[in-house]
N, C-alpha and C positions, 0 to 999 in steps of 0.2 A: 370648594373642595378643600378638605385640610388630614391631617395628620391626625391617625389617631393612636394617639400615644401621650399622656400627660402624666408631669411628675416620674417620667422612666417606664411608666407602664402603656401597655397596648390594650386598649379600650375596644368594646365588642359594643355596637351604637345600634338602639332599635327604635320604632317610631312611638314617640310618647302620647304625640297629641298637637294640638296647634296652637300657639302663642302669638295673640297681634296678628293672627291669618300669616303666619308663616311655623314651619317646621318644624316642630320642639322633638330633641332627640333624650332619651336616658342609656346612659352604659350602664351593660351587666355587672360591671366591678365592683360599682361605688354607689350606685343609683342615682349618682349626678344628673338633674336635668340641663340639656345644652341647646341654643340657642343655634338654628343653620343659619342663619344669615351673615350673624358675627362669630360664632364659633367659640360663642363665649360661654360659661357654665353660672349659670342663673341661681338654681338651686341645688343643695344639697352638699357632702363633704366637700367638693371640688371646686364652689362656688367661688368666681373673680379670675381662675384660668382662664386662659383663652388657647383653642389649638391653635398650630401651627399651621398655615395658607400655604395649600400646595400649587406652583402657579398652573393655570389652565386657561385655554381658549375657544371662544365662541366661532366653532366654524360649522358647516355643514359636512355632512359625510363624504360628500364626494373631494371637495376640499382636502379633508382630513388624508382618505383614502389615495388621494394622488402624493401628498407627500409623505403618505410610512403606509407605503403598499403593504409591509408584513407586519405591519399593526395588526391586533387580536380585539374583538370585538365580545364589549360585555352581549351574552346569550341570558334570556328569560331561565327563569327556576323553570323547569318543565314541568311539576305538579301544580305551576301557580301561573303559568303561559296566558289563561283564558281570563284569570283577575286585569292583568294590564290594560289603563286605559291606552286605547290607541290614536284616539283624537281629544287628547287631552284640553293643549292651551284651549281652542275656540268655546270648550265648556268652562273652562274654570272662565273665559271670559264674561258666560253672561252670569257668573256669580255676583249679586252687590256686596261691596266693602262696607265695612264700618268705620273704618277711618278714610279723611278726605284731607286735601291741601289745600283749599282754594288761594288764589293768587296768584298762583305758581304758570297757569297759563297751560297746564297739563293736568287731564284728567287722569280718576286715579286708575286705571287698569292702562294706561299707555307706558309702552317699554321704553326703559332708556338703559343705558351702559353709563351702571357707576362707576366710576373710578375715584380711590382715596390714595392721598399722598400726605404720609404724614399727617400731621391733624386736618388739612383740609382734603375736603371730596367735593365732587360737582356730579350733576345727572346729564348724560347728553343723550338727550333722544335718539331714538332709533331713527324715524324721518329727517335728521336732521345728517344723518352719516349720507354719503356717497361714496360709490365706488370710483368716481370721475373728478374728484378731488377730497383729499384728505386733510383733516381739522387740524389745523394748528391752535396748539392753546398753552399757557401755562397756568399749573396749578401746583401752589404753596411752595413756589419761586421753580419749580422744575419746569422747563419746556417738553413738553409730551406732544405726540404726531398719532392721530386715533384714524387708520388706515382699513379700510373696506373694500373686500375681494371682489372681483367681475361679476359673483353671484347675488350679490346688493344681499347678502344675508352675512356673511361671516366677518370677523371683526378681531383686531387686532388691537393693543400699545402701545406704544413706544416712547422711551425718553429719547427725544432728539436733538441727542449729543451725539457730534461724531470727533474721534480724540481728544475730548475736554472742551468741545469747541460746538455753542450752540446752532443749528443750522436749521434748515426749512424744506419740505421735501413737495413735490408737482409731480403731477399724473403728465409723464410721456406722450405728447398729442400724436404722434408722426408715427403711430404702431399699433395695432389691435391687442399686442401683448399687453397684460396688467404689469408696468415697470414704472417706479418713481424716479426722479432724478431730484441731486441734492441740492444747496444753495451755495453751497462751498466749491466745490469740484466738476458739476455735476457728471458724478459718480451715478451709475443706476443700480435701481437697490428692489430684492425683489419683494412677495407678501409674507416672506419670514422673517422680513427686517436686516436681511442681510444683501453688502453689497457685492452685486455680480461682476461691476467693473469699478475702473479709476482707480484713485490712489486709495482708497479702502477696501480695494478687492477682497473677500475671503473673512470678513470682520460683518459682525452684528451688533444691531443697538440692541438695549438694554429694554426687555421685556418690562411691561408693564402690568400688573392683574385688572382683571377687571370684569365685573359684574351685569350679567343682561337680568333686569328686572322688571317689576312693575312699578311704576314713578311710587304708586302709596308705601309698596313696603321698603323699597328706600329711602324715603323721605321718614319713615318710622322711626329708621336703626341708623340714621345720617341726617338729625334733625338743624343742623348748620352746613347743611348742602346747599352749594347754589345749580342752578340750572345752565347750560350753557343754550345760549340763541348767534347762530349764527349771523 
């Protein structure tokens, strides 16, 4: 998701076409072609921008729906209702790729959650997340906590620091409720990354972005990615 607004102005973005099998955009203003993955502008006046990354997260509706009950929901164009695919992913799955990774120990249609920090990114598989323990890992000296909801679909991340102070967080055995507890305190902390009790009551870690894709077009547009393996 990004900003569309470059050099001051606000950019109107329609679908150009496909680049590498992913999403090439052109604005009405400048006829800039822009890349969706990176958000970068390829060709045309605007060319070596890059928009501005608005953060967003990978949850399910019902997720989303419990915590901003009066959240507003994008509605279909109603003259264009009947265009929408409605079982999308399972078909673009059995599309073949043209680009492939071998080695990587992942084929190329399997999802993972990118995440870039600073110059380095890594791929962490979608099979490899759990809702019954959350990954600790650091990437490009940051220690990050990549936390997944009771619905083993929705996904979070987090830098986990709590007051300047690196820490580690565990799935709550002793409770049905989804609550982590910290390494420090243990403070419990809930799936918005904020803590409910201890001495950080009322305080949240520090969001992380992060991308659900398909390993090949990550591995495209994040060609010194590594893979995380459990």
């Amino acid at each position: 998701m990004w900003k569309r607004t470059a050099k001051g102005r606000i950019l109107h973005f329609r679908l150009a076409g496909i680049n590498n099998q992913n999403f090439l955009m052109r604005d009405d203003e400048t006829g800039t072609y822009w890349q969706q993955v990176t958000g970068q502008a390829i060709a045309g006046p605007l060319k070596g921008q890059v928009l501005e990354a608005v953060h967003s997260d990978e949850l399910t509706f019902a997720v989303w729906k419990h915590e901003s009950p009066a959240g507003q929901v994008l509605a279909p164009v109603a003259g264009y209702a009947g265009k929408y695919e409605s079982n999308w992913e399972p078909q673009v799955q059995k599309l073949p790729t043209t680009i492939d990774f071998p080695g990587s120990g992942l084929k190329a249609r399997d999802t993972v959650l990118g995440v870039q920090i600073g110059g380095a990114s890594r791929a962490y598989p979608i099979v490899s997340l759990s809702a019954k323990l959350p990954v600790q890992d650091t990437l490009g000296g940051t220690p990050i906590v990549l936390m997944m909801a009771s619905d083993n679909k929705s996904v979070r991340v987090f830098v986990s620091r709590i007051g300047g102070r690196d820490a580690e967080f565990f799935r709550k055995s002793d409770t049905s409720d989804w609550i982590l507890v910290d390494s420090l305190s243990a403070g419990e902390w809930n799936f918005q990354g904020c803590a409910s009790s201890g001495p950080s009551a009322g305080t949240c870690l520090e969001p992380v972005q992060a991308l659900k894709d398909y390993w090949f077009d990550w591995r495209n547009y994040h060609p010194d990615t590594g893979v995380y393996k459990r």
